[in-house]
Residue frames relative to the residue before (quaternion, step in Angstrom):
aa qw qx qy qz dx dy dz
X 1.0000 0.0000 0.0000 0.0000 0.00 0.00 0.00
X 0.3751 -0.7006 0.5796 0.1802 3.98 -0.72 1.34
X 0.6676 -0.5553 0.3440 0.3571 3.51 -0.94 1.60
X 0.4489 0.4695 -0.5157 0.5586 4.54 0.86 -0.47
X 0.8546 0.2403 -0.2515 0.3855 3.56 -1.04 -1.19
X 0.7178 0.3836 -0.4671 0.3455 3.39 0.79 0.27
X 0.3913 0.7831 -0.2610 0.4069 3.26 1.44 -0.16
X 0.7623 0.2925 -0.1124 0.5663 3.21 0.93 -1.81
X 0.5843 0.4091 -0.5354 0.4523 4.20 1.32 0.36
X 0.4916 0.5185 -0.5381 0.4472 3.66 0.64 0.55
X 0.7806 0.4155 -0.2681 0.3822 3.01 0.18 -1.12
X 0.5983 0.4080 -0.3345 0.6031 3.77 1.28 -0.15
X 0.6580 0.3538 -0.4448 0.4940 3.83 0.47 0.29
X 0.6425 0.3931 -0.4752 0.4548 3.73 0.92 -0.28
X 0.5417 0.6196 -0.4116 0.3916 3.56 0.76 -0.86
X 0.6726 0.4603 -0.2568 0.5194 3.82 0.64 -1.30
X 0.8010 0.3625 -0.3266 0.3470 3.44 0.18 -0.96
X 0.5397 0.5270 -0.3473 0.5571 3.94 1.51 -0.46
X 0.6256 0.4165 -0.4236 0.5057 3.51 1.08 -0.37
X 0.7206 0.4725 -0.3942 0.3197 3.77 0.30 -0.34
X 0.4412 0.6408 -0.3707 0.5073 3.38 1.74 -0.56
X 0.7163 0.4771 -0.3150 0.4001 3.43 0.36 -1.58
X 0.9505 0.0381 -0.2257 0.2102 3.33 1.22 -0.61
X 0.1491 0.7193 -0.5886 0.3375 2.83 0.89 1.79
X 0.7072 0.4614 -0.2945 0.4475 3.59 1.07 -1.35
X 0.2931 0.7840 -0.4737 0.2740 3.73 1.17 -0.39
X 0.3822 -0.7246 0.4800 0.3139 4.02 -0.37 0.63
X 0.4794 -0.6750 0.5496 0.1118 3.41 -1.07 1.18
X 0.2332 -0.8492 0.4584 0.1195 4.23 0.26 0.92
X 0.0984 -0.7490 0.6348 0.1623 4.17 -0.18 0.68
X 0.7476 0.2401 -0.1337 0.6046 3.98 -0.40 -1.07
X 0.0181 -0.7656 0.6425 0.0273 3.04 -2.06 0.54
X 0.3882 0.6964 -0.5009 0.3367 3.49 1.56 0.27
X 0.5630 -0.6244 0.4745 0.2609 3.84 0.96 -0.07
X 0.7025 0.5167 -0.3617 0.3296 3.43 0.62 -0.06
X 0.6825 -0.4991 0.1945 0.4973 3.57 -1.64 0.52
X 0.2118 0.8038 -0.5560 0.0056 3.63 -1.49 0.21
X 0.2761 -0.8012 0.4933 -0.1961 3.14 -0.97 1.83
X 0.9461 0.2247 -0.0101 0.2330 3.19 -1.21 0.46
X 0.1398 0.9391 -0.2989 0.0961 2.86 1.77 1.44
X 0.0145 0.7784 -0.6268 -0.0323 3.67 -0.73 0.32
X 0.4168 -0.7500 0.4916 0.1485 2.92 -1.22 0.85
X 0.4417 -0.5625 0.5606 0.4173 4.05 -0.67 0.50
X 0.0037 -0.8193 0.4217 0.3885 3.63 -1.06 -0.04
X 0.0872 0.8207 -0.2518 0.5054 3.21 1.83 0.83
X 0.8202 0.0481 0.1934 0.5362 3.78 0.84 -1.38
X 0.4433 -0.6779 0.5577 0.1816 3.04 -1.13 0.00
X 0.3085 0.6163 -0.5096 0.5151 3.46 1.69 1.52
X 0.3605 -0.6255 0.6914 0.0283 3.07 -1.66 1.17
X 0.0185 -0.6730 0.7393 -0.0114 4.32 -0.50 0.97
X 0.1794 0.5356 -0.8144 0.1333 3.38 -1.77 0.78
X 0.0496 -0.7990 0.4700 0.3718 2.91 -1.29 -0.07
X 0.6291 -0.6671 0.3932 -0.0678 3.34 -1.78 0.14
X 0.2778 -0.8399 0.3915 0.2532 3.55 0.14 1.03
X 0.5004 -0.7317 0.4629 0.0046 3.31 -0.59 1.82
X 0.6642 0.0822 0.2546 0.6980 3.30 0.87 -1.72
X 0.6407 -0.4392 0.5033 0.3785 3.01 -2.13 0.17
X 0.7430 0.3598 -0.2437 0.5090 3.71 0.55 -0.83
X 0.7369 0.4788 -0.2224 0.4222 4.13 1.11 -0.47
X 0.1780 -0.7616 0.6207 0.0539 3.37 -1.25 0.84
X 0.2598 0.7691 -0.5834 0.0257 3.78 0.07 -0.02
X 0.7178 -0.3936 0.5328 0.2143 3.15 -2.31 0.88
X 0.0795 0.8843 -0.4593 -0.0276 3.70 -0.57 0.84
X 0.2555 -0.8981 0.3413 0.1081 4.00 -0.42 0.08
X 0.2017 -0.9160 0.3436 -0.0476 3.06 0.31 1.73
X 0.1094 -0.9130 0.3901 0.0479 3.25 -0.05 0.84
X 0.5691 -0.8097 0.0834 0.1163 3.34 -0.09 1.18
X 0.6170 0.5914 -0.0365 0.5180 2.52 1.48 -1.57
X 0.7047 0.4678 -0.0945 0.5250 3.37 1.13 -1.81
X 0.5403 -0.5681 0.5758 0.2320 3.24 0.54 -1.55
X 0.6768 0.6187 -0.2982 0.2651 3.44 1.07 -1.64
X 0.0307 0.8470 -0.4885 -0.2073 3.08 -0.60 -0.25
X 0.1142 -0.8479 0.5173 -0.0202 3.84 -0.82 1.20
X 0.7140 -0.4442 0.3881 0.3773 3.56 -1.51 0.16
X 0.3658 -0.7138 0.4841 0.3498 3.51 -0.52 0.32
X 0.8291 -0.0425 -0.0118 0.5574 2.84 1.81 -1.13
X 0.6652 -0.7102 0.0146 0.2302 2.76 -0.31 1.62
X 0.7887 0.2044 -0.0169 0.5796 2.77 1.07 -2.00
X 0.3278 0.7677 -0.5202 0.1806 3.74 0.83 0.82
X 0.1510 -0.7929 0.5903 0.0060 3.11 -0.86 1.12
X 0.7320 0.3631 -0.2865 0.5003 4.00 1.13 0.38
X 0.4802 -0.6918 0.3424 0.4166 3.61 -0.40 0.53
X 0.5283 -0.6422 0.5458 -0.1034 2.73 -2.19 1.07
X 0.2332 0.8317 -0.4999 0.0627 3.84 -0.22 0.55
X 0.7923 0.3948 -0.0792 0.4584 3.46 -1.54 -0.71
X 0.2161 0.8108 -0.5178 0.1666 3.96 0.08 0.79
X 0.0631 -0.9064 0.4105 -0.0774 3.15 -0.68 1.47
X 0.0724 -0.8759 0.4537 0.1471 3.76 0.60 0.94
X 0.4251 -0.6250 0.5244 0.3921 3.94 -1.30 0.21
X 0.7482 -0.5038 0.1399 0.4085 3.46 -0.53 -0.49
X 0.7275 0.4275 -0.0556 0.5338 2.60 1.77 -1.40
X 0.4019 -0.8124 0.2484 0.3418 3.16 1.78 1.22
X 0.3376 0.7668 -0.4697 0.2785 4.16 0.84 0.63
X 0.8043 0.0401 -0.0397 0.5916 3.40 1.49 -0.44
X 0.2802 -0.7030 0.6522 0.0447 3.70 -0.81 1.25
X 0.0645 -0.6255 0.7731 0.0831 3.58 -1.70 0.14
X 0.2258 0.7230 -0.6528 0.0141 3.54 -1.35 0.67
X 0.8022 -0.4596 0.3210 0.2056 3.44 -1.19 -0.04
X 0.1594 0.9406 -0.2983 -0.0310 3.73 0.34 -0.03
X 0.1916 -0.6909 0.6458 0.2626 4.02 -0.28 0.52
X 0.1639 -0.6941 0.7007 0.0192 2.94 -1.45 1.68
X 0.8053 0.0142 -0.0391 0.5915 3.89 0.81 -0.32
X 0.7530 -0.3396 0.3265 0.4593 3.10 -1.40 -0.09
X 0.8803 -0.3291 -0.0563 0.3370 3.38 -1.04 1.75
X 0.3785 0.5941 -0.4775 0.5252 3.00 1.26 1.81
X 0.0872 -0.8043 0.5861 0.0445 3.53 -1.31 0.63
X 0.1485 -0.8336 0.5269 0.0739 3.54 -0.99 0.31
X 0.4967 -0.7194 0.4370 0.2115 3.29 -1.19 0.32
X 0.0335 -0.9164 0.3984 -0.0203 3.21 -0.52 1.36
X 0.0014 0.8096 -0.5860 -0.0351 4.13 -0.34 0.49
X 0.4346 -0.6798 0.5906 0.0140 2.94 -1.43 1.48
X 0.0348 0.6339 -0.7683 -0.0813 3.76 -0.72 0.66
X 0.3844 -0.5728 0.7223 0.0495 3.55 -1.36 1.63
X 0.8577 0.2589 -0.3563 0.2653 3.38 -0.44 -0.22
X 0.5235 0.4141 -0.4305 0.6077 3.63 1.44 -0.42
X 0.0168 0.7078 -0.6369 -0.3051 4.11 0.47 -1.20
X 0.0431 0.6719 -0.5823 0.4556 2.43 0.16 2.81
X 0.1083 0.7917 -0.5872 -0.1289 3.92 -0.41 0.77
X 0.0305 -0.7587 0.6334 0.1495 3.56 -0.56 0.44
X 0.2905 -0.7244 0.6231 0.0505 3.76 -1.64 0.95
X 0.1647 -0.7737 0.6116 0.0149 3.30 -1.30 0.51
X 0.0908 -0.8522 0.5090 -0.0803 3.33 0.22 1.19
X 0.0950 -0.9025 0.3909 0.1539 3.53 0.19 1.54
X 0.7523 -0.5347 0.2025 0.3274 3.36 0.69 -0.07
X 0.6031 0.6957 -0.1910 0.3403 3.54 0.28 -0.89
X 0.5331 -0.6964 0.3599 0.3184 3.59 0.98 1.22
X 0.8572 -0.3499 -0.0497 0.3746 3.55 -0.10 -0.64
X 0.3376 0.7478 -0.4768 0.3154 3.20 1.86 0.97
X 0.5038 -0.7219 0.4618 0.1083 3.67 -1.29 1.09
X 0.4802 -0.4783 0.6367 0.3678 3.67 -0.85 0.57
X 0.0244 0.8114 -0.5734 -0.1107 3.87 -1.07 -0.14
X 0.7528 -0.1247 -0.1312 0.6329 3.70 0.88 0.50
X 0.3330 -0.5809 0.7389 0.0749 4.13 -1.53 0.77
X 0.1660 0.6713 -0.7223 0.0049 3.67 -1.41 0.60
X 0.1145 -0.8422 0.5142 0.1145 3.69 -0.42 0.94
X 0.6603 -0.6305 0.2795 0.2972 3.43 -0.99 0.91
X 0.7386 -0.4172 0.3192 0.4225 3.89 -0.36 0.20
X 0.6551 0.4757 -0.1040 0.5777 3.47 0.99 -1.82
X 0.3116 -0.7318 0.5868 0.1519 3.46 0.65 -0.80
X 0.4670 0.5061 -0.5010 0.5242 3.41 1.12 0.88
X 0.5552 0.7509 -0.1130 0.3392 3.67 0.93 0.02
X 0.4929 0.6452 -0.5776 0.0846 4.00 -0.51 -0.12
X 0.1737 -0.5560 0.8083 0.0857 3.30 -1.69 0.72
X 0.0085 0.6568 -0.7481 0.0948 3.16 -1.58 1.07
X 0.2605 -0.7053 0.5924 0.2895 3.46 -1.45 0.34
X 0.0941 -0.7504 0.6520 -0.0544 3.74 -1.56 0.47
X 0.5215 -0.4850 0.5917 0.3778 3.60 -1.32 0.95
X 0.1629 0.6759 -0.6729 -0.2526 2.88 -2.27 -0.03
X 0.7806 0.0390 0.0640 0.6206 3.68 -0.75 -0.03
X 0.8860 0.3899 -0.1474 0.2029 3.22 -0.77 -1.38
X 0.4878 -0.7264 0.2023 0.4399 2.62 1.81 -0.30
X 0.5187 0.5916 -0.3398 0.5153 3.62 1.75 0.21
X 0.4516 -0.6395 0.6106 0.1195 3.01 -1.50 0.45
X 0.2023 0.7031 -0.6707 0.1216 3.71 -0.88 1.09
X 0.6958 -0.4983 0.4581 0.2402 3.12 -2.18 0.57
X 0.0668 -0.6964 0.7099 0.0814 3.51 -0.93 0.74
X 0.2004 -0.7047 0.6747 0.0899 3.41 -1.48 0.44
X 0.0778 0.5722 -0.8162 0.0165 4.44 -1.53 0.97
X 0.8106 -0.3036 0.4646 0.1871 2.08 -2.34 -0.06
X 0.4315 -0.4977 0.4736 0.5847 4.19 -0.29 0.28
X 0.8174 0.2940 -0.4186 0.2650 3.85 -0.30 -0.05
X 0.4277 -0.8314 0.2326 0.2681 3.08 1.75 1.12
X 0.1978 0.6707 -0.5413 0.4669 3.14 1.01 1.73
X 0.8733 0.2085 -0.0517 0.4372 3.64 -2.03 0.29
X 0.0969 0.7231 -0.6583 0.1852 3.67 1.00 1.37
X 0.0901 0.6954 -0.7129 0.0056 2.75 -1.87 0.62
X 0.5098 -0.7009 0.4552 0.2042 3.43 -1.06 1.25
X 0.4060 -0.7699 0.4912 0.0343 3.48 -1.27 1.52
X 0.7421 0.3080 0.0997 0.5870 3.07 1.55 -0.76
X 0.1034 0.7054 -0.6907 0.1215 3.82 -0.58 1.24
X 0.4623 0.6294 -0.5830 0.2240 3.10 -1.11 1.17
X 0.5630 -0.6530 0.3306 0.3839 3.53 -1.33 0.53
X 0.5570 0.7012 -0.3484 0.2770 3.72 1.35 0.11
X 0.5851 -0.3865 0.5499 0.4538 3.68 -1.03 -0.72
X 0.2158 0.6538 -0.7189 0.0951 3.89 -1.03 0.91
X 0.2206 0.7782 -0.5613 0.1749 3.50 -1.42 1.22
X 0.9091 0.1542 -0.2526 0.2932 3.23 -0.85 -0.12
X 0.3038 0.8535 -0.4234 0.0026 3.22 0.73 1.82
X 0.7737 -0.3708 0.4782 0.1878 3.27 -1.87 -0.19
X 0.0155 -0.5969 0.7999 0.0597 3.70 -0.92 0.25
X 0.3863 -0.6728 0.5446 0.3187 3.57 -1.05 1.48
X 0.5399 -0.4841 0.3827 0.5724 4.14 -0.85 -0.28
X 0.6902 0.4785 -0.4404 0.3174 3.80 0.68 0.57
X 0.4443 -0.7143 0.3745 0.3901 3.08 1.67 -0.32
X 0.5792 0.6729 -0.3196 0.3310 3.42 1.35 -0.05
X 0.7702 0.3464 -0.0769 0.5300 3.41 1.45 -0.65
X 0.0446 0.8400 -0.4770 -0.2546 3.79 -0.82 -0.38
X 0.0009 -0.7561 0.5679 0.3253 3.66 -0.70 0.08
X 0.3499 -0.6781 0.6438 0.0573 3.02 -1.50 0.48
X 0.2008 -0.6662 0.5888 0.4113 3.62 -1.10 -0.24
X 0.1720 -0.7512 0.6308 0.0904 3.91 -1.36 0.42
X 0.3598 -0.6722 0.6125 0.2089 3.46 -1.46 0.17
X 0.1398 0.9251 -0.3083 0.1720 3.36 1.07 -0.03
X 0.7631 0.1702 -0.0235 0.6230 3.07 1.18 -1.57
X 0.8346 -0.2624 0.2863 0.3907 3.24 0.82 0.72
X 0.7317 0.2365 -0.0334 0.6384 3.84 0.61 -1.00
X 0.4248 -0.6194 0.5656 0.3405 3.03 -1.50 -0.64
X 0.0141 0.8274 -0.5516 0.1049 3.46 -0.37 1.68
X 0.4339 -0.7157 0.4530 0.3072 3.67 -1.24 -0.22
X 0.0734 -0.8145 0.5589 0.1374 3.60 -0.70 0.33
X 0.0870 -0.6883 0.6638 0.2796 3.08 -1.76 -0.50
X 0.2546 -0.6271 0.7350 0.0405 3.38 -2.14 0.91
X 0.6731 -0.3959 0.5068 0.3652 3.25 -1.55 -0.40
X 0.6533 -0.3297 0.4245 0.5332 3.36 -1.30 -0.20
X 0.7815 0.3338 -0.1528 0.5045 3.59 0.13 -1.30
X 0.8023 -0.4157 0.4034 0.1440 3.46 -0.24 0.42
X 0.7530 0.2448 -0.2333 0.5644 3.39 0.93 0.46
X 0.7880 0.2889 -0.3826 0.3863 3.51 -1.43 0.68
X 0.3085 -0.8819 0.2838 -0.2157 3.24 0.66 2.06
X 0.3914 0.7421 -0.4954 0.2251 3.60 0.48 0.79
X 0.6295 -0.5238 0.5454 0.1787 3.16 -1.56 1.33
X 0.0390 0.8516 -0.4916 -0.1777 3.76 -0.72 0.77
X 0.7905 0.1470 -0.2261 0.5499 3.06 1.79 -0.08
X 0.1595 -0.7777 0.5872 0.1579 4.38 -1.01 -0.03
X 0.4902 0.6297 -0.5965 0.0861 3.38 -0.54 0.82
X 0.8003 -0.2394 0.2444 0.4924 3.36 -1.50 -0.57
X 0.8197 0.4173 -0.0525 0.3889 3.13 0.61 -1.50
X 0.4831 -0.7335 0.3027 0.3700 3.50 -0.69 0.46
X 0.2513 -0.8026 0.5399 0.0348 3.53 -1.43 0.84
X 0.1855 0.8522 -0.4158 0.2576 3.43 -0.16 1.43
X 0.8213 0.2395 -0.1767 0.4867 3.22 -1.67 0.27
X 0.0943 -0.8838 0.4320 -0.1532 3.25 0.31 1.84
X 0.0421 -0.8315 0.5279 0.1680 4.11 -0.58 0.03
X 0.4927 -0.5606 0.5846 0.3182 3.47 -0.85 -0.07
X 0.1438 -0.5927 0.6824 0.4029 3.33 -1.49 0.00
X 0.7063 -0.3970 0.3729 0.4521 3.11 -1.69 0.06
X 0.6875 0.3692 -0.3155 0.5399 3.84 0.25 -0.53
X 0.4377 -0.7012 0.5128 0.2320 4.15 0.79 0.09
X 0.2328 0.7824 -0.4162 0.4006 3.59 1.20 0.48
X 0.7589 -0.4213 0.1655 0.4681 3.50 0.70 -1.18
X 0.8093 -0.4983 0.2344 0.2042 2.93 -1.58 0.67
X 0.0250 0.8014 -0.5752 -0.1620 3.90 -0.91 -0.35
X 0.2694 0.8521 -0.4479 0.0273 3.34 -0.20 0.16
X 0.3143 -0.6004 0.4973 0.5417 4.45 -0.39 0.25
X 0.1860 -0.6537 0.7329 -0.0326 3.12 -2.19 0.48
X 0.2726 -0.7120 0.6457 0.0434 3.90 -0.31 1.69
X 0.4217 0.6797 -0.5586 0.2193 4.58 0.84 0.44
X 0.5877 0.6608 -0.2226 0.4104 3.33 1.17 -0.18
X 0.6111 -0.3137 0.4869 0.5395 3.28 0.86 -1.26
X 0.7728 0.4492 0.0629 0.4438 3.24 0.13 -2.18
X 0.3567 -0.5203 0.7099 0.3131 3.43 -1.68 0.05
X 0.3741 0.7785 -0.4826 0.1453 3.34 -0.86 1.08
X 0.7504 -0.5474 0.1636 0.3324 3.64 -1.30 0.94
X 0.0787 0.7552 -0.6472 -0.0677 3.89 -0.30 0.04
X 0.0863 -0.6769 0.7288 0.0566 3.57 -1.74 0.35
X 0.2483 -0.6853 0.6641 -0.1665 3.36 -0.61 1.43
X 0.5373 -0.5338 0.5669 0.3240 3.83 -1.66 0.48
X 0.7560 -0.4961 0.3178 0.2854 3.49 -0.86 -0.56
X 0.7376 0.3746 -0.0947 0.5538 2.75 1.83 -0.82
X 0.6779 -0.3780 0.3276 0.5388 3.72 1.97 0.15
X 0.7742 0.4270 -0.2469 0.3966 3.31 0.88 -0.11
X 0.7550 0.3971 -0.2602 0.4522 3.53 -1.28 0.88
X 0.2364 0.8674 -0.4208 0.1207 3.28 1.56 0.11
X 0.1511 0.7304 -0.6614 0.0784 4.09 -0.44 0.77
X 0.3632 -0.6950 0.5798 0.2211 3.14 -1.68 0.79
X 0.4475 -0.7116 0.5358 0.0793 3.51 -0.89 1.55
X 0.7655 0.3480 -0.2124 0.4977 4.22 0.82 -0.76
X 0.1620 -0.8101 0.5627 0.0283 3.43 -0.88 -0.11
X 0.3105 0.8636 -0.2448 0.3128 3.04 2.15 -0.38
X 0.3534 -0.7551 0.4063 0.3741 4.31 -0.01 1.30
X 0.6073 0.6583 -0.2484 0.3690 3.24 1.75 -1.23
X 0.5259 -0.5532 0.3896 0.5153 3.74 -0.97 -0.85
X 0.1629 -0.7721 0.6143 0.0089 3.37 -1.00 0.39
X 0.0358 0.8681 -0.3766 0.3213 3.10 -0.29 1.82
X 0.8650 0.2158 -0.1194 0.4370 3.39 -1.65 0.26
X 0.0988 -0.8957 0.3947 -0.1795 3.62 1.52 1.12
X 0.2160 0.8078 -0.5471 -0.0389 3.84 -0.97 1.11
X 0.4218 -0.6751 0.4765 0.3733 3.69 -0.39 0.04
X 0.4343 -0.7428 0.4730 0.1896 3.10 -0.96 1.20
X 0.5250 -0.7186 0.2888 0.3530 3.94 -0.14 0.88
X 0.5162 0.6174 -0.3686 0.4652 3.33 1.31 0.18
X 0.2242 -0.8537 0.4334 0.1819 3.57 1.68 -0.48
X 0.3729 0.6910 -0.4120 0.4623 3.16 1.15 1.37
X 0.7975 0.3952 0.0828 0.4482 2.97 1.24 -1.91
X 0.1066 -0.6716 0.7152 0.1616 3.96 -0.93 0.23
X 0.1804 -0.7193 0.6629 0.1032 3.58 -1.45 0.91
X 0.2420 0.8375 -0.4877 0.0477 3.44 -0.72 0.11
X 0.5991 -0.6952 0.2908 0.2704 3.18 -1.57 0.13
X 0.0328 -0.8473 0.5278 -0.0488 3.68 0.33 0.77
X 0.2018 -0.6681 0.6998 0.1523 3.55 -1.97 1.21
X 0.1223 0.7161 -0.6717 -0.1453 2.99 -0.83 0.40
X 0.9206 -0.0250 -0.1945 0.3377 3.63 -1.03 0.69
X 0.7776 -0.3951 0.0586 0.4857 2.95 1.37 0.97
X 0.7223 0.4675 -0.1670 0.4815 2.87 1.62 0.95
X 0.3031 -0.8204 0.4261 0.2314 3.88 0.23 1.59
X 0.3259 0.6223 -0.7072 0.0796 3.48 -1.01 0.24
X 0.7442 -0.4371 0.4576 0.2135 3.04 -2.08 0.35
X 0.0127 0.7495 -0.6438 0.1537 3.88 -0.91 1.43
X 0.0458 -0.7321 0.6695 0.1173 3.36 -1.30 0.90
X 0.0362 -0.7232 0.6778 0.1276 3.72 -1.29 0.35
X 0.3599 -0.7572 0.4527 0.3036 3.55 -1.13 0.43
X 0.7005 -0.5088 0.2767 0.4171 3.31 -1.40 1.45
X 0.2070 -0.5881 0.6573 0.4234 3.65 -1.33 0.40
X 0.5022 -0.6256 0.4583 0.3827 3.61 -1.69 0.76
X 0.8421 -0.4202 0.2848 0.1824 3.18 -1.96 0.76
């Protein structure tokens, strides 16, 4: 073979083999009805995906995607009021999720499955909203965020029978959507603090404070992997609403989507292989998974 025709079989084996990369990593599509959908958690128990989903124009509800099958089902049946922000423990005995108890009010709800006990926690604040629940591993736990006075927003933390609250957070800023790592030892959260929206982590209790991310753009709604290694969370530093995966501690940050649309509300699939998430792509939200790039 003369040094041309060997030239142009390289260049047709790199071409093929960048094409097979491109499509393995290529997102993998679950739902197709096109509608809005948020807040994925994973069961860890199964191989079901809950988020929930705009039903109606006036309805949100808690849904269950089954993988394997496809099916998909109510989480809960006979709800008739919207539903967000689902949080399971490990040993799936107790759930936390979000609920609208009146007009442009929400509350905090936990499910004990094995007594089929719900207890609620109705913080107060006329028509200010709970906005995200993360329950602890054990399930003896919930952090939630909530307005107060000042007009900021910080993390409170009870007991699962949403008793003996006590505030994690004092400051004049926005804190919300947080996390229990999969040990139960850490949270991140996102904050305004510095100005932007960024993400952090503390302890369980509220102390040792570190900044995990700084940019222009905002950085939010964080996940754990299952091994607590690292982080996922969307990021708007680009332009766009897209995926990033960072270490645990802020480091190694790479962007994982690429998607023109948004790409959002990111979970880790308990195999700790996968990222699920929401993604539009021509005007339309449904559920995509792509597999983590490695560390």
């Amino acid at each position: 073979m003369n040094s041309f025709k060997w030239w142009w079989a390289f260049l047709l084996l790199v071409y093929l083999a960048s094409a097979g990369v491109a499509q393995q990593n290529r997102p993998k599509r679950h739902t197709n009805d096109g509608k809005l959908k948020q807040d994925l958690s994973f069961t860890h128990d199964s191989q079901e995906l809950v988020f929930s989903t705009l039903k109606t124009n006036q309805l949100i509800k808690l849904e269950r995607l089954n993988l394997q099958t496809g099916k998909r089902t109510d989480f809960h049946g006979g709800a008739n009021t919207n539903e967000i922000s689902i949080s399971f423990a490990r040993d799936m005995k107790f759930y936390a999720y979000v609920r609208n108890d009146g007009n442009l009010h929400t509350s905090v709800e936990v499910q004990d499955v094995e007594a089929g006990e719900k207890h609620t926690l109705n913080p107060g604040g006329g028509f200010a909203c709970v906005r995200a629940v993360t329950i602890h591993p054990n399930g003896r736990e919930v952090i939630y965020s909530f307005p107060v006075e000042n007009g900021s927003q910080q993390l409170w933390r009870t007991d699962h029978r949403l008793q003996n609250k006590k505030a994690l957070t004092k400051s004049d800023y926005i804190d919300t959507h947080p996390r229990y790592s999969p040990s139960g030892n850490a949270v991140v959260f996102t904050s305004t603090r510095a100005g932007n929206f960024d993400i952090y982590r503390m302890k369980a209790d509220g102390t040792n404070l570190i900044q995990l991310t700084e940019h222009a753009g905002l950085d939010t709604r964080a996940a754990w992997s299952p091994d607590g290694m690292r982080i996922a969370y969307t990021s708007l530093r680009e332009g766009n609403y897209d995926i990033y995966v960072m270490d645990a501690f802020g480091g190694d940050q790479i962007r994982v989507t690429t998607n023109s649309g948004k790409d959002d509300f990111v979970t880790w699939h308990p195999n700790g292989k996968e990222l699920y998430f929401s993604s539009e792509v021509k005007g339309k939200i449904d559920i995509y998974s792509l597999e983590v790039p490695a560390p």
